[in-house]
N, C-alpha and C positions, 0 to 999 in steps of 0.2 A: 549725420554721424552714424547716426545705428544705420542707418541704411547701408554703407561705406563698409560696416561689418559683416555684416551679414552675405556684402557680394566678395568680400574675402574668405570668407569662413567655408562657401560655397565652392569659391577657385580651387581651394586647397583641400578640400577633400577629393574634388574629381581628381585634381593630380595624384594623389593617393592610391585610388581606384584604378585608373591607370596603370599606373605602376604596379601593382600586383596582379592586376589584367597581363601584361608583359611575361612578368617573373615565371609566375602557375606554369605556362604552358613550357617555356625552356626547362622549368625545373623536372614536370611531368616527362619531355623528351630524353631530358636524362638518364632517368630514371626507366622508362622503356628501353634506351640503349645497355644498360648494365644489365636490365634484365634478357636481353633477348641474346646478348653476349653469353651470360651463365647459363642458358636454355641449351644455347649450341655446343658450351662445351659439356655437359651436361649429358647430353646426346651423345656425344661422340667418348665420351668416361665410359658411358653404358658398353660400349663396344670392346671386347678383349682382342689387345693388338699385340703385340709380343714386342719392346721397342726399345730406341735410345737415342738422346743429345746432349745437352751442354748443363749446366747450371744456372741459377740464378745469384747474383749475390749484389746485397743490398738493397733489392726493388729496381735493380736494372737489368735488361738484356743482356746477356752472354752469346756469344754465338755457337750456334745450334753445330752441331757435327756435321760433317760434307755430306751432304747429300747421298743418298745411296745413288740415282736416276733421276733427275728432275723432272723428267718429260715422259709421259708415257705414251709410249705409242698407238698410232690409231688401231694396226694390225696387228693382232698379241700374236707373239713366236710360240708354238707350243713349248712348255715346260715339262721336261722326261726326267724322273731321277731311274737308272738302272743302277742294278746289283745283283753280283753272282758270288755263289759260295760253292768254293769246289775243294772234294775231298781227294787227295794223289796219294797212290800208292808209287814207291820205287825202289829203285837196288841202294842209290844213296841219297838222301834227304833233301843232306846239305848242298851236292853239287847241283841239285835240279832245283833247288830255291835261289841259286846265285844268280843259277842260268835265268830263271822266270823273274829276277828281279832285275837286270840286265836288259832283257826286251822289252819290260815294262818300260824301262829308262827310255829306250830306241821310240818306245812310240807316242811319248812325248809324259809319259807317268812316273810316279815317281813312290818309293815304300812310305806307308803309312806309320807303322808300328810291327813287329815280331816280336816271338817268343821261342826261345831254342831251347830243348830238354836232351841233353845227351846223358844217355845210359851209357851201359858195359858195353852193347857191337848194335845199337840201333838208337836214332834220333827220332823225335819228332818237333814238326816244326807248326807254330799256329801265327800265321803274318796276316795284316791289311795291307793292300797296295790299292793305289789309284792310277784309271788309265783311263786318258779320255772316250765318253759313250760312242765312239763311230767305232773306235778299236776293239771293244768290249769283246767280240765275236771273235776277233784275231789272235786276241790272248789267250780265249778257249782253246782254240782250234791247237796254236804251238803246245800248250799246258799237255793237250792230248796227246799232241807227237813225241812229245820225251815222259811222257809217266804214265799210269792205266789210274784214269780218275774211276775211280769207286761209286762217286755221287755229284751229281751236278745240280745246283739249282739258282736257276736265272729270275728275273723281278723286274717289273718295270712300271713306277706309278707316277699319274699323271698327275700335276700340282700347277697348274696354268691358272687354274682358278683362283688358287687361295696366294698364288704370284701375284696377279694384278689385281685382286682385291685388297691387296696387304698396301700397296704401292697407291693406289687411288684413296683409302682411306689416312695412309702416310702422308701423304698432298692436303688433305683436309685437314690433317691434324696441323700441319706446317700454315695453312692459312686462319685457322682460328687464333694461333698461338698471336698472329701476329695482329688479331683486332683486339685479344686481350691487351699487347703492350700498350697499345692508342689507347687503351680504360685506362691502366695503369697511368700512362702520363699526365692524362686529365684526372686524376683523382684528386678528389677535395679533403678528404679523411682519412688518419690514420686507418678507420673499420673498413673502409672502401680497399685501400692499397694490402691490405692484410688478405681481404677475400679473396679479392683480384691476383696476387702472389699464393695462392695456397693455387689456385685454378691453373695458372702457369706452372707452377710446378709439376703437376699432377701431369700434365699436357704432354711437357717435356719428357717426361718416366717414359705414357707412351709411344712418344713418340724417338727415343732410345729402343725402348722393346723393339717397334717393329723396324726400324732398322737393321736391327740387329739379327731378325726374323728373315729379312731379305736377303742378306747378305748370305745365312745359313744356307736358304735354297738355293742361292747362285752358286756356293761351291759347291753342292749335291749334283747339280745340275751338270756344272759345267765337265766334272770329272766322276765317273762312273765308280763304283766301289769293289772290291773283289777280298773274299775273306777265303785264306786259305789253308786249309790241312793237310799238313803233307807227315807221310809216316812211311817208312821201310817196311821192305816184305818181310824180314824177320822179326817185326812189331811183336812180342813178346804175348802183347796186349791181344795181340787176333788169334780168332780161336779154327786152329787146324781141324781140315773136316775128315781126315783120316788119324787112326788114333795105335802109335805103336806099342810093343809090347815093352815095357823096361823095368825089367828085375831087379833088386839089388843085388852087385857082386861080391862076392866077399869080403876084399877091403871093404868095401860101404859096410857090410855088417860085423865086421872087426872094428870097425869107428865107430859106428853108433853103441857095441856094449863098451867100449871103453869107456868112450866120454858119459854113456850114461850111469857104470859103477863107479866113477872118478864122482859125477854129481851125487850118487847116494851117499858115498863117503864123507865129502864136501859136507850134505846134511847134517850125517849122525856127529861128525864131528863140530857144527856149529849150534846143534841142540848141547853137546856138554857145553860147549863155550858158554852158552849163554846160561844153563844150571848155573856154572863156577860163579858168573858175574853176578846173578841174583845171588847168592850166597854170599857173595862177598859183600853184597852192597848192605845186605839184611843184617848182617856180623853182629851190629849191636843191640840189636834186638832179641837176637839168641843169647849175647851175652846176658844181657839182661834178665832175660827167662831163667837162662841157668841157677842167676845169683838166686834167685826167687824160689828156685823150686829146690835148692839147695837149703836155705835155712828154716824151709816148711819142714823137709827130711831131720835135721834137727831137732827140729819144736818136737815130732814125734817120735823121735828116737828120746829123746829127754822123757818126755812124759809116759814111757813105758819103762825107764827106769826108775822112776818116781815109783809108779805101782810095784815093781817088783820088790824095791826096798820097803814100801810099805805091808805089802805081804809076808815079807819074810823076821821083819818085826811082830806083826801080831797075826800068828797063823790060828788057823779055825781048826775048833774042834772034830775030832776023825765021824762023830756022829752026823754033826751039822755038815759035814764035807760028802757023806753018803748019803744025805737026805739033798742033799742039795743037787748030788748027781740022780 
């Protein structure tokens, strides 16, 4: 019987042993997996992408924003942003911006933004137009045939690099996101699905930004930028390099003393206005003074007839009156 035991006692432990032999190692793999998951994205957090996609909501996948490019190519197309700022002088502003926004149209561009300033007999005009980079040149060239550009300045930078850089780590970021959701689904714990969703999250932001970041340089790229100043030759503003002589004529100096002894006038008569109103405003205070300095003048009008009547009651002797003087 004890013997019987102790080959039971023996069975059930190794089962035991066993089984946590088993458990350790899946658990330990687990556990590498979440870590090696937070490692990457991790890695790739460190990187500033400029980006954008979808949301999360409730601990489920949403779907990510279209793709900007899914594939990138083996041969990168060079990436050109141009841009030109040209300064026009002309006879009329307006009609040589119509005109230049008109060809712009013809060559497949289109106005960005303008700013019209009309004075008394001269405009100026401050517009962005877009026109795609092969025409860029052509739009110069017409700009110069109808106005006398002042200032020309052209630009052209190369961003091929930080294109397919953006796009290659935008593909990383799209496939880490997605061996995050496989953590997500297998998660065992509230604390697991929390971390795993704060990581997703974060993922997503970049990978919005650099979407977002693509998309910017494909429109730079694709349509070329032109900033322009256009202003008339009687621009008020520009300074003539010959300089004439102009006197004042008579009218002009029968105007200026007029209107300048109408304003002295004007003055002297609004220094009274304004004595009158402080006087009037003060009134009761002068009245007041008055009453005051009125029955002071009594008190000593009274008290010098006091002394006279009492003098002339008991007057001094003519001795004492000459000793006295």
């Amino acid at each position: 019987m004890k013997k019987s035991n102790l080959i039971f006692m023996a069975t059930s432990m190794l089962l035991i042993f066993s089984a946590c032999a088993m458990e350790a190692p899946a658990a330990r793999a687990a556990d590498n997996g979440l870590a090696q998951a937070e490692f990457i994205a991790s890695d790739e957090s460190s990187e500033q992408l400029g980006y954008g996609g979808a949301a999360i909501a409730s601990g489920h996948r949403t779907d990510i924003s279209q793709p900007v490019t899914p594939d990138i190519p083996s041969e990168n197309i060079r990436k050109i942003i141009r841009d030109a700022s040209l300064e026009i002088e002309t006879k009329d502003a307006n009609d040589l911006y119509l005109s230049l926004v008109s060809y712009c149209k013809g060559l497949g561009g289109h106005e960005f933004s303008s700013e019209t300033q009309n004075l008394d007999d001269y405009s100026v005009i401050n517009a962005t137009l877009k026109v795609p980079p092969e025409s860029l040149d052509t739009f110069i060239a017409y700009a110069g045939e109808n106005g006398n550009i002042v200032n020309l300045k052209t630009n052209s930078k190369d961003v091929t690099d930080e294109y397919y850089d953006t796009r290659t780590r935008l593909e990383t970021k799209r496939k880490s996101l997605e061996q995050y959701y496989k953590l997500l689904a297998n998660a065992d714990n509230v604390d697991e699905i929390l971390a795993i969703q704060i990581t997703i999250d974060k993922i997503i932001e970049e990978i919005e930004a650099a979407e977002g970041r693509v998309r910017l340089l494909d429109s730079l790229v694709d349509m070329a930028t032109v900033n322009l100043y256009i202003r008339q030759e009687n621009d008020t503003v520009k300074i003539n390099k010959d300089i004439d002589w102009n006197a004042l004529s008579f009218e002009d100096m029968r105007y200026f003393i007029r209107n300048g002894f109408a304003a002295v006038i004007n003055s002297i008569v609004s220094v009274i206005q304004w004595i009158i109103v402080a006087v009037a405003v003060s009134s009761p205070v002068w009245a007041l003074a008055g009453i005051v300095l009125l029955i002071v003048f009594k008190i000593i009008k009274r008290n010098r007839v006091k002394k006279a009547d009492k003098a002339s009651k008991h007057p001094q002797p003519v001795e004492e009156e000459n000793k006295n003087k």
